[in-house]
Backbone as a printed PyTorch tensor [residue, N CA C, xyz], in Angstrom:
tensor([[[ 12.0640,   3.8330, -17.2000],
         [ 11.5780,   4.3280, -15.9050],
         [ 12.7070,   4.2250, -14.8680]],

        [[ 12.9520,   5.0830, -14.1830],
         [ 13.8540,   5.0840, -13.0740],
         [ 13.8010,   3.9940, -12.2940]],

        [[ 14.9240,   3.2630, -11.7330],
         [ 14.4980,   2.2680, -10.7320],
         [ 14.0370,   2.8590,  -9.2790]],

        [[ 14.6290,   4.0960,  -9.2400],
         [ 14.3940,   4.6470,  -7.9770],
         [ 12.5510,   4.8720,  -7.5830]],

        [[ 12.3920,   5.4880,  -8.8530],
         [ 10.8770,   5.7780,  -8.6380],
         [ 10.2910,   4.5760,  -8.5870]],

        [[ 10.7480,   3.3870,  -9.2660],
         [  9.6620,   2.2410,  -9.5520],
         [  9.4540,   1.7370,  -8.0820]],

        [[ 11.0550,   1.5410,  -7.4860],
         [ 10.5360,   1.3810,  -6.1560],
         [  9.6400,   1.8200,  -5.2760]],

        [[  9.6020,   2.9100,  -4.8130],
         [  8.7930,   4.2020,  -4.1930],
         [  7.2430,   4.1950,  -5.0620]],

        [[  7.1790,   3.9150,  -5.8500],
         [  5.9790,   3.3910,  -6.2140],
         [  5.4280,   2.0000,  -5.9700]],

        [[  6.1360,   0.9480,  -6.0340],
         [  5.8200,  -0.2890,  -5.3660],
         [  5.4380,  -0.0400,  -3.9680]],

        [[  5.9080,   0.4440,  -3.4390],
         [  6.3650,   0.6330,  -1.4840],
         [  4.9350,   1.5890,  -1.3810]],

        [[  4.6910,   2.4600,  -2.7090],
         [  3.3920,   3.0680,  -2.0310],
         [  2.3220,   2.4410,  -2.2900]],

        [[  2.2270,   1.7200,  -3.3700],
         [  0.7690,   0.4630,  -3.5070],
         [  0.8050,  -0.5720,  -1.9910]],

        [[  1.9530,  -0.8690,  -2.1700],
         [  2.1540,  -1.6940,  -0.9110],
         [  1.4960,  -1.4810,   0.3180]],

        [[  1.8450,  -0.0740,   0.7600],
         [  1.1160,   0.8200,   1.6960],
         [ -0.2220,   1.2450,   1.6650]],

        [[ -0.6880,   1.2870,   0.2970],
         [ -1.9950,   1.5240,   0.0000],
         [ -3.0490,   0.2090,   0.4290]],

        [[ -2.1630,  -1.0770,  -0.2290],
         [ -3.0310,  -2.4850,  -0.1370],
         [ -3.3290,  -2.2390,   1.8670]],

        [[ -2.0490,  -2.0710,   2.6020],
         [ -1.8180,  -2.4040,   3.7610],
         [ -3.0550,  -1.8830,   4.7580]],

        [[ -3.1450,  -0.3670,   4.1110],
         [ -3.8040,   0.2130,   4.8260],
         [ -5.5240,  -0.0370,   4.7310]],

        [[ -5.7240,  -0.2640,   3.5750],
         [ -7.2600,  -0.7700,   3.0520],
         [ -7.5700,  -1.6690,   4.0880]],

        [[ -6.5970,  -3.1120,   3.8420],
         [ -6.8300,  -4.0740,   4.3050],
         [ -7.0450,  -4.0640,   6.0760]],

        [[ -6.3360,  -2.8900,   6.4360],
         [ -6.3900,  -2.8580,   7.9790],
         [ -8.2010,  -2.1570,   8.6740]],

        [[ -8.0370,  -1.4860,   7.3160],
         [ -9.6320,  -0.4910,   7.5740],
         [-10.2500,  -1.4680,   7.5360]],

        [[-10.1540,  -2.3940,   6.6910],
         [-11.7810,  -3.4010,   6.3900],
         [-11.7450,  -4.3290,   7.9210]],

        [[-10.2950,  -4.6620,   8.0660],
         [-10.6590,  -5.3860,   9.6490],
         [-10.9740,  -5.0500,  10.3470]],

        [[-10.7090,  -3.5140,  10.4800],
         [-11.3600,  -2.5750,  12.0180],
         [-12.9950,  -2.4350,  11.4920]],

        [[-13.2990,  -2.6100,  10.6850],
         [-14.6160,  -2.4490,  10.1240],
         [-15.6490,  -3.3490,  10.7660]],

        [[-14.9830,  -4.9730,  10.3360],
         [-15.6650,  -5.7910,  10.3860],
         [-15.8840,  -6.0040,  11.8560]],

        [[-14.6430,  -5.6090,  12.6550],
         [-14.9480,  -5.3760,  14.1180],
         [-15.9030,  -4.9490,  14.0830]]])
């Protein structure tokens, strides 16, 4: 696997966890 992609795939789960996690707090607001 490319390292390039593996990165850019890490960085987008990353972004994925980030963003969930921000929805559920504005939620619970």
């Amino acid at each position: 696997m490319n390292v390039g992609l593996h990165c850019l795939c890490n960085q987008l789960i990353v972004w994925m966890c980030q963003s969930i996690l921000s929805l559920e707090l504005q939620v619970r607001k």
